[in-house]
ZAMARGU-4260 file (C-alpha; in steps of 0.2 Angstrom, whole numbers, plus 5000, padded with zeros to 4 digits):
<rodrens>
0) 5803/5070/6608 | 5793/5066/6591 | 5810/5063/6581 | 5814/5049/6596 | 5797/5043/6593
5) 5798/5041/6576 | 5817/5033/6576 | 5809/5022/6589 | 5793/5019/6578 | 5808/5014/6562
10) 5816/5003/6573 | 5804/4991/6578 | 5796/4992/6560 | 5813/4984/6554 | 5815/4971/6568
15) 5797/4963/6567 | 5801/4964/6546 | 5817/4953/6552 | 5810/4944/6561 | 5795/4939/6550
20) 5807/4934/6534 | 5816/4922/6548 | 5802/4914/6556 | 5787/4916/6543 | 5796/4904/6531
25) 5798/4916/6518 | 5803/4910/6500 | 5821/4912/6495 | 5826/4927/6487 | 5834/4918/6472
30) 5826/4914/6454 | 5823/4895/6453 | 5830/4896/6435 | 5847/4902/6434 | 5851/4914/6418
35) 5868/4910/6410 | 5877/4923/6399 | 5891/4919/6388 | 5899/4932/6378 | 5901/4929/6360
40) 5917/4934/6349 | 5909/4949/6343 | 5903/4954/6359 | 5924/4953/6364 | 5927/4963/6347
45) 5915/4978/6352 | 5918/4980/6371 | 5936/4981/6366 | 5932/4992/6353 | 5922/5001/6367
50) 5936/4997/6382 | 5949/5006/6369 | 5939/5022/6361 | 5950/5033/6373 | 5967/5026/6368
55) 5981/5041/6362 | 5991/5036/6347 | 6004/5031/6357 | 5997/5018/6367 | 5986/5013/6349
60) 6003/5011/6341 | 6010/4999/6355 | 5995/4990/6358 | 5993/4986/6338 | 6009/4978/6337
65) 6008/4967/6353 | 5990/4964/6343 | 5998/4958/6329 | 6013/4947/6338 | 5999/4939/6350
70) 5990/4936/6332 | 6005/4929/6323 | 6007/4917/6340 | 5988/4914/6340 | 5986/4920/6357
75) 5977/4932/6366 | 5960/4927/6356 | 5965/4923/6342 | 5969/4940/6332 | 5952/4946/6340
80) 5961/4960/6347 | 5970/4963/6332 | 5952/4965/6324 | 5946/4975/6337 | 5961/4986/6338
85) 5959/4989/6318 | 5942/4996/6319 | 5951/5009/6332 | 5951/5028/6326 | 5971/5028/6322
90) 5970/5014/6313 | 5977/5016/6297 | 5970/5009/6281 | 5982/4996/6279 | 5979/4991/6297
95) 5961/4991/6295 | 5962/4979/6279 | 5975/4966/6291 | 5960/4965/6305 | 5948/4960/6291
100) 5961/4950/6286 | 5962/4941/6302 | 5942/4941/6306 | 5939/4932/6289 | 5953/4921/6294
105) 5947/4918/6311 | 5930/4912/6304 | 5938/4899/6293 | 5948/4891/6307 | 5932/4894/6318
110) 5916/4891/6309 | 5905/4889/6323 | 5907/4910/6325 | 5904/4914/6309 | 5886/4920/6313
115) 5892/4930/6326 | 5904/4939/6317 | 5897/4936/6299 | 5890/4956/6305 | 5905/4964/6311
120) 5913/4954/6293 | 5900/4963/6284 | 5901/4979/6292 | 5916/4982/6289 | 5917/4976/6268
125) 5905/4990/6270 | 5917/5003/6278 | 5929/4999/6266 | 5920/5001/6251 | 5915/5017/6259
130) 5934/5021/6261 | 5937/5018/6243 | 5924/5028/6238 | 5930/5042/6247 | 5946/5040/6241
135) 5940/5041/6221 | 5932/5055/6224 | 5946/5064/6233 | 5957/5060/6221 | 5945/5065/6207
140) 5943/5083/6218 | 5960/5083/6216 | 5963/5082/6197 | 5946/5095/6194 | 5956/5107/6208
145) 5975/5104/6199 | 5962/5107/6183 | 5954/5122/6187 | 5973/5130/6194 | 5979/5126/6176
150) 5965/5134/6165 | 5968/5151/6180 | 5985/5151/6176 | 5981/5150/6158 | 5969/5163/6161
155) 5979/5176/6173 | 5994/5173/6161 | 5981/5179/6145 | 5975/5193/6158 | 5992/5200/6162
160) 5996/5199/6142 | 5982/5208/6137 | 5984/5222/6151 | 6003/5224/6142 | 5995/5226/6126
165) 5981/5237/6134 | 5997/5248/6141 | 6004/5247/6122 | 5989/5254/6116 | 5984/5268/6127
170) 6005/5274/6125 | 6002/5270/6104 | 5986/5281/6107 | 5993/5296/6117 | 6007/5294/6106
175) 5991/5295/6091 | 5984/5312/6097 | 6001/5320/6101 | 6004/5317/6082 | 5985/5322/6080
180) 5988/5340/6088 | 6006/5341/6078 | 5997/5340/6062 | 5982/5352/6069 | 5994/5364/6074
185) 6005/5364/6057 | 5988/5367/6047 | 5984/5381/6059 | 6002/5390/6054 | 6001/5386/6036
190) 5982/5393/6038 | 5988/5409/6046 | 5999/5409/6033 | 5989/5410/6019 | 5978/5423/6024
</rodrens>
């Protein structure tokens, strides 16, 4: 009986809250001021980025090149897909340089974005230089490493040359003190000899 109550109770609450909003001349639920947003060309650039993240190489490799004829053709946003599709994870490096390529590009032939973009522009320069530097500094890991193998097998090849005359000179030395006891035992006969 008291959960009937109460649904009846619930029931009544919502009609006369209905029924006020109709008849009490309540205010619209709508803002007087309406907020548009428009989305900016680097806000297309990283929700592709974003939209793409879970891409496998195969689909990457597809979608680049349809990218970069929809670029050539200047459709499909004008290379911003290409752009986006450059800052992808299997991007190459060479594809990474054609999106900059095509955002510094897209700037010129539309300078009203160039301060919404300018950012990504930036960002990217940096990422290169980035790039570069790791690449100097692999490459200079790999001549200290190609280095350090040549002075080992300098070293293991002077190690296995000075155990072969350490060989030769424990055989010259047993050879020695055989030669050693030889002579002891001819004095000891030429001793016994004498007496």
């Amino acid at each position: 009986m008291n959960k009937t109550c109460l649904v009846m109770v619930l029931l009544a609450g919502l009609l006369l809250n209905g029924c006020a909003a109709i008849f009490g001349g309540r205010e619209s639920d709508e803002p007087k001021e309406k907020i548009v947003v428009q989305s900016s060309d680097a806000d297309t650039i990283l929700s592709c980025l974003a939209g793409n993240e879970k891409m496998s190489r195969k689909e990457f490799s597809n979608a680049y090149k349809t990218a970069v004829a929809d670029a050539a053709r200047a459709e499909n946003g004008d290379g911003l897909r290409l752009v986006c599709l450059s800052l992808h994870q299997h991007a190459s490096y060479r594809q990474f340089k054609e999106g900059l390529e095509a955002l510094v590009r897209y700037i010129k032939t539309h300078p009203t974005t160039a301060p919404g973009l300018q950012g990504i522009v930036l960002l990217m320069q940096r990422i290169d230089r980035e790039k570069i530097v790791k690449w100097a500094q692999s490459n200079k890991s790999i001549d200290e490493k190609e280095g350090l193998e040549a002075e080992n097998k300098e070293l293991q090849e002077r190690n296995e040359a000075l155990e072969r005359s350490a060989s030769q000179d424990q055989a010259r030395i047993k050879e020695l003190q055989q030669q050693i006891e030889q002579l002891k035992n001819i004095e000891n006969i030429i001793k016994n000899r004498e007496r």
